[in-house]
C-alpha positions as CSV (number, residue, x, y, z in Angstrom):
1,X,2.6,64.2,-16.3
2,X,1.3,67.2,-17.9
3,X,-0.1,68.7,-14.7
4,X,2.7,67.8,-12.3
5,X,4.8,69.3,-14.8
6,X,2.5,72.6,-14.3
7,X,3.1,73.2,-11.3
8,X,7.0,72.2,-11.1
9,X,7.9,75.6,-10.0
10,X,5.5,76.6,-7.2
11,X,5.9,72.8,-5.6
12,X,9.1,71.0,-7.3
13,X,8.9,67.9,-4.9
14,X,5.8,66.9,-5.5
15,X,5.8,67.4,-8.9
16,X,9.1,65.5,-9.0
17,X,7.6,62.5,-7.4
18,X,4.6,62.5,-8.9
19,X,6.4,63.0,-12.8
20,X,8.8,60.2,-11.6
21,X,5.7,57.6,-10.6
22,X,4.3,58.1,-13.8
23,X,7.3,57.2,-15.4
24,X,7.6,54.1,-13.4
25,X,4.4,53.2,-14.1
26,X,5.0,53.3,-17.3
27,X,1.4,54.2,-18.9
28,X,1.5,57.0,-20.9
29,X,1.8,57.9,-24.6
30,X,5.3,56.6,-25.8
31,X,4.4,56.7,-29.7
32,X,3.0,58.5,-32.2
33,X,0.5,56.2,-32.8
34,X,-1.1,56.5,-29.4
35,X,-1.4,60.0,-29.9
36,X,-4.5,61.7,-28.1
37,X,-6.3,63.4,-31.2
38,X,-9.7,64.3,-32.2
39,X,-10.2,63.1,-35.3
40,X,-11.8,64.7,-38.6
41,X,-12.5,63.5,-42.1
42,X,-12.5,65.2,-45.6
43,X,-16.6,64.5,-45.4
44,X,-18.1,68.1,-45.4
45,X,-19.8,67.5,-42.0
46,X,-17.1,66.4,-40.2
47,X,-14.5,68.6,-41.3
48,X,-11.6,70.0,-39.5
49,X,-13.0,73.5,-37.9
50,X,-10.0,75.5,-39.0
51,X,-10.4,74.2,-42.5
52,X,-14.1,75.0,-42.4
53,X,-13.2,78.5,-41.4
54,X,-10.2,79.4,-43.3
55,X,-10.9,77.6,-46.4
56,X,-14.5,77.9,-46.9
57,X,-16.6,80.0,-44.8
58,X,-13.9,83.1,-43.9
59,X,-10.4,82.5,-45.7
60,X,-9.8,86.5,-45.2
61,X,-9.6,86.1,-41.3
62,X,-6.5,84.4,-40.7
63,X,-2.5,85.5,-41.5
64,X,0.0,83.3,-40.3
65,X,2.7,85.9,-38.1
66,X,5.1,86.4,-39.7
67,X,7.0,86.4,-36.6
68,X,6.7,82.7,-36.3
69,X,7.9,82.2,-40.3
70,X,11.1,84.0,-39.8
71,X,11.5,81.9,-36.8
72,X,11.3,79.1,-39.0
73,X,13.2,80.3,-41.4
74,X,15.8,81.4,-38.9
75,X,16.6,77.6,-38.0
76,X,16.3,76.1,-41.7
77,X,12.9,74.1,-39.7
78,X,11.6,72.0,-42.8
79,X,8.4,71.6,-41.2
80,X,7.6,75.0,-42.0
81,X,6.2,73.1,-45.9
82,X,4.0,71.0,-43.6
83,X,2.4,73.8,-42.0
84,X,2.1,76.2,-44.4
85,X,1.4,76.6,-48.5
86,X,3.2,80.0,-50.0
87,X,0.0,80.1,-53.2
88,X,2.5,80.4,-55.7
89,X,5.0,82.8,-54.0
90,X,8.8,82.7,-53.2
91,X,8.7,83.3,-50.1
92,X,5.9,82.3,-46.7
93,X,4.0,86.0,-46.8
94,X,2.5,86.2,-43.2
95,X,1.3,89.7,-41.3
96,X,3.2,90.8,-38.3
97,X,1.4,90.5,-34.8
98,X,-0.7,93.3,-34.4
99,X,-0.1,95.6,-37.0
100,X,-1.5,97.9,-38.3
101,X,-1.2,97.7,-42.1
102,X,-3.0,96.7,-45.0
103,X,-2.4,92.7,-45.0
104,X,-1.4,90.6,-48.3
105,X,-4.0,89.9,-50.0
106,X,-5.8,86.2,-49.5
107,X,-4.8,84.7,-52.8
108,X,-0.8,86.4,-52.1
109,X,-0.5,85.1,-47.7
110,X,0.7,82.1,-46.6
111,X,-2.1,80.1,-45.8
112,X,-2.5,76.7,-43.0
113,X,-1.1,74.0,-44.6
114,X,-1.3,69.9,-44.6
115,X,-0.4,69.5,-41.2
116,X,-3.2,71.6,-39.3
117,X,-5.7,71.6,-41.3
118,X,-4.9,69.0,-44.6
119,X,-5.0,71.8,-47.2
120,X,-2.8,71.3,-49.8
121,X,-3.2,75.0,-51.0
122,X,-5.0,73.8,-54.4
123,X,-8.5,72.2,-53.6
124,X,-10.9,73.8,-50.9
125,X,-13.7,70.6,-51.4
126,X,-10.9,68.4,-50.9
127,X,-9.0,68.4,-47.4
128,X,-9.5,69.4,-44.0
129,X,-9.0,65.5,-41.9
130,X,-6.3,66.8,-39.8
131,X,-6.5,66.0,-36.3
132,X,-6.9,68.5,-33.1
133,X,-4.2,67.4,-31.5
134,X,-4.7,66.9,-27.8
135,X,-1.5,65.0,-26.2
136,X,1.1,63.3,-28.0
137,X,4.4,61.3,-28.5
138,X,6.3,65.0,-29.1
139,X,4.9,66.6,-26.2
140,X,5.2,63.9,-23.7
141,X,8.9,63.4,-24.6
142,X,9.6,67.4,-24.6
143,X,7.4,67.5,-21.1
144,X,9.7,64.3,-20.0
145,X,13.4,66.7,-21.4
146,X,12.1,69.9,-19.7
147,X,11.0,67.3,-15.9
148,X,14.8,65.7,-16.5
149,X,16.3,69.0,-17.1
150,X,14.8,71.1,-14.1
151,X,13.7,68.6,-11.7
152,X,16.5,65.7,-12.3
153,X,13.4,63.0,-13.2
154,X,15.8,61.2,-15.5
155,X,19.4,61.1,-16.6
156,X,19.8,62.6,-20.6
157,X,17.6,65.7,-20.9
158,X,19.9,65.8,-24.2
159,X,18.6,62.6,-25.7
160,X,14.9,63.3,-24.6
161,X,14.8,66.5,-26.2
162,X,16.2,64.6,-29.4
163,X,13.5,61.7,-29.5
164,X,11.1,64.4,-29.4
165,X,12.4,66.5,-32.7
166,X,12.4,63.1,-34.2
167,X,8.5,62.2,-33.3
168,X,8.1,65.5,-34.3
169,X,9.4,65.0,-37.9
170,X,8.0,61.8,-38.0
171,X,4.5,63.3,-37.1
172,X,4.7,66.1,-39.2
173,X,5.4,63.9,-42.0
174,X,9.4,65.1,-43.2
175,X,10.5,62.5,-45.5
176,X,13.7,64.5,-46.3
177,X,15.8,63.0,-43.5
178,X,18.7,65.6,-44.5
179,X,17.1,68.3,-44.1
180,X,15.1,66.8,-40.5
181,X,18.6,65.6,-39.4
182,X,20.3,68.8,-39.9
183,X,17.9,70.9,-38.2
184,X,17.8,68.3,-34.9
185,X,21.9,68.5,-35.0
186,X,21.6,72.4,-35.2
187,X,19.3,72.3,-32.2
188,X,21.4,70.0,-30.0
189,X,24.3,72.1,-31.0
190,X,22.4,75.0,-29.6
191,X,21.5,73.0,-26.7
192,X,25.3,71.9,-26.2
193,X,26.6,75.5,-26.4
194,X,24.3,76.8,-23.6
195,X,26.1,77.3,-20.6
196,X,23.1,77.0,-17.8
197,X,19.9,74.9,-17.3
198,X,18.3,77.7,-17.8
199,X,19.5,78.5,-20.6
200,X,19.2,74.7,-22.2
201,X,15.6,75.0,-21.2
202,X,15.4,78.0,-23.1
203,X,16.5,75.8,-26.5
204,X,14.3,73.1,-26.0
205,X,10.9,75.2,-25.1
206,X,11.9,77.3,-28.7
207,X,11.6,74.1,-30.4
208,X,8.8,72.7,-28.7
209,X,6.7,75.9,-29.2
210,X,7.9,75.6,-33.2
211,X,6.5,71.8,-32.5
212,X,3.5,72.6,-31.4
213,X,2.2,75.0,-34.0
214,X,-1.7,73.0,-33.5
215,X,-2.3,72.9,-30.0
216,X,-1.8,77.3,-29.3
217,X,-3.8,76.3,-25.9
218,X,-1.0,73.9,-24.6
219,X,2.1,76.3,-26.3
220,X,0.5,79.5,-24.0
221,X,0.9,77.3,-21.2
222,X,4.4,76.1,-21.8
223,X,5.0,80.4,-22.3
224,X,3.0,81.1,-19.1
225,X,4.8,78.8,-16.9
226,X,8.5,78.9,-18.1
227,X,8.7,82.3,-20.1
228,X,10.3,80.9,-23.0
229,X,10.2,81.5,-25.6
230,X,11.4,85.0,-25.6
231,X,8.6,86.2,-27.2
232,X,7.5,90.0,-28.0
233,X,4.8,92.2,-27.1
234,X,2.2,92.1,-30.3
235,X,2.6,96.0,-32.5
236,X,-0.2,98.9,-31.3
237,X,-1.4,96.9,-28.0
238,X,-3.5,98.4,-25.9
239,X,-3.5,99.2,-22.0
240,X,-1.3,96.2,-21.6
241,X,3.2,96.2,-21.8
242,X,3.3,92.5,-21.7
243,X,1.6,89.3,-23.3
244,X,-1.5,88.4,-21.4
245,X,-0.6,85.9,-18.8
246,X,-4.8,85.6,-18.4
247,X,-7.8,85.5,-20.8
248,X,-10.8,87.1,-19.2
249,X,-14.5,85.3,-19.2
250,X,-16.7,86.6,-21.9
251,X,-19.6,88.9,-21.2
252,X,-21.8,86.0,-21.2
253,X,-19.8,83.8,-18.9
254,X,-19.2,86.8,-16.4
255,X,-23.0,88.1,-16.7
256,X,-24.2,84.3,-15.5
257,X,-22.2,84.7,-12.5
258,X,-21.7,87.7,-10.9
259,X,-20.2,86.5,-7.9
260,X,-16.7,86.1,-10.4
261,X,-14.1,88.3,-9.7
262,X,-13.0,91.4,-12.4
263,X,-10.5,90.2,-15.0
264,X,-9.3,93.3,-16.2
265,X,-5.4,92.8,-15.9
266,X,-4.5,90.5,-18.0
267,X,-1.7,90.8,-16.7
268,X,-2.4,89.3,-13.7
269,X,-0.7,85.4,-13.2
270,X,-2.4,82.2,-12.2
271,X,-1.0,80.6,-9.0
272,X,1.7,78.0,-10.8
273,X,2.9,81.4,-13.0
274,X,5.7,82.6,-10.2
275,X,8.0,84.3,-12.7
């Protein structure tokens, strides 16, 4: 579903009928609990690699943008205390995208949180058995609004894209059902209030990329093939006006072939990026 979805835009008919057997078929993940993850435990070996890195080995590496906190903020999401720990402040202290100031210090930034990486923002010897998150309920049933919405696969985009805020919640872990209920009704209002498909797809991808804060692999290609959300450039970039629609090889990767074409514009687009 995921790859006919991909390629929606450079061959809708296909990816239509393809999306729609799937769905007939009816074998893919339809709860949480089928999730496909890649599991970790709190065992020292077998730890969660983000944890490893930014609780242990290198906790000055990573800020959390801060563009993606105000985001959160923006739409009262209450998943932002799942995925991040403040470390005593009032407020989630990130570091803006590419800037070029001094960053908060380690023990003032918001840090990764239980839902990445199981850090609780007290213990650093006990955590890190969240999952890599591959495919899951969420994503399939935002894939399955975004097919209804701009292919016409099924009937309520609407009530797809709320089933998915709810697994999201409910995967996240949100027990405060206020607060997860008044952000889904918010959302569906902005849904509601937008006058073209575009425009509803522009709602629902917004959410899904706030969704899918631990899968940045899958959220780049939701951004490379739809464009939304409207995202800006990172501060002091360099040589490029636009985010990346391309990664280039490392040196490695291009010195063991040299038959591999350059890769110096990155912003260059792969063939199902059209827009």
């Amino acid at each position: 579903m995921k790859l006919f979805l991909q390629i929606r835009k450079v061959e809708p008919a296909r990816a239509k009928a393809d999306i729609e057997a799937v769905l007939a078929a009816n074998n893919y993940i339809s709860a949480n609990i089928e999730d496909m993850e890649l599991k970790f435990s709190r065992t020292a070996t077998n730890q969660n690699p983000l944890f490893d890195c930014t609780c242990d080995k290198r906790p000055g590496d990573i800020a959390i943008s801060q563009r993606f906190i105000d985001s959160l903020v923006a739409t009262n999401d209450p998943r932002i205390n799942f995925y991040f720990v403040k470390q005593g402040q009032p407020t989630f202290i990130g570091y803006d995208n590419g800037s070029n100031q001094t960053p908060p210090t380690t023990s003032t930034r918001a840090r990764l949180g239980v839902y990445p990486i199981d850090f609780d923002g007290t213990s650093v010897s006990n955590g890190g058995s969240a999952p890599f998150r591959f495919l899951t309920n969420f994503m399939t049933l935002y894939m399955r609004a975004e097919a209804a919405l701009t292919l016409g696969t099924e009937n309520n985009p609407r009530g797809l894209f709320r089933q998915a805020m709810e697994a999201s919640m409910a995967k996240v872990g949100v027990i405060d059902k206020a607060a997860a209920d008044t952000y889904i009704s918010a959302r569906l209002a902005a849904y509601d209030a937008a006058t073209t498909a575009n425009a509803k797809l522009a709602v629902i991808m917004r959410d899904k990329w706030q969704a899918q804060l631990s899968n940045p692999f899958e959220t780049w290609n939701d951004y490379r093939r739809t464009g939304f959300p409207k995202l800006k450039i990172a501060q002091n970039a360099v040589n490029i006006n636009e985010i990346p629609t391309i990664l280039p090889y490392g040196s490695s990767e291009a010195a063991a072939n040299t038959n591999a074409p350059p890769q110096s514009n990155l912003n260059k687009r792969v063939w199902w990026d059209v827009d």
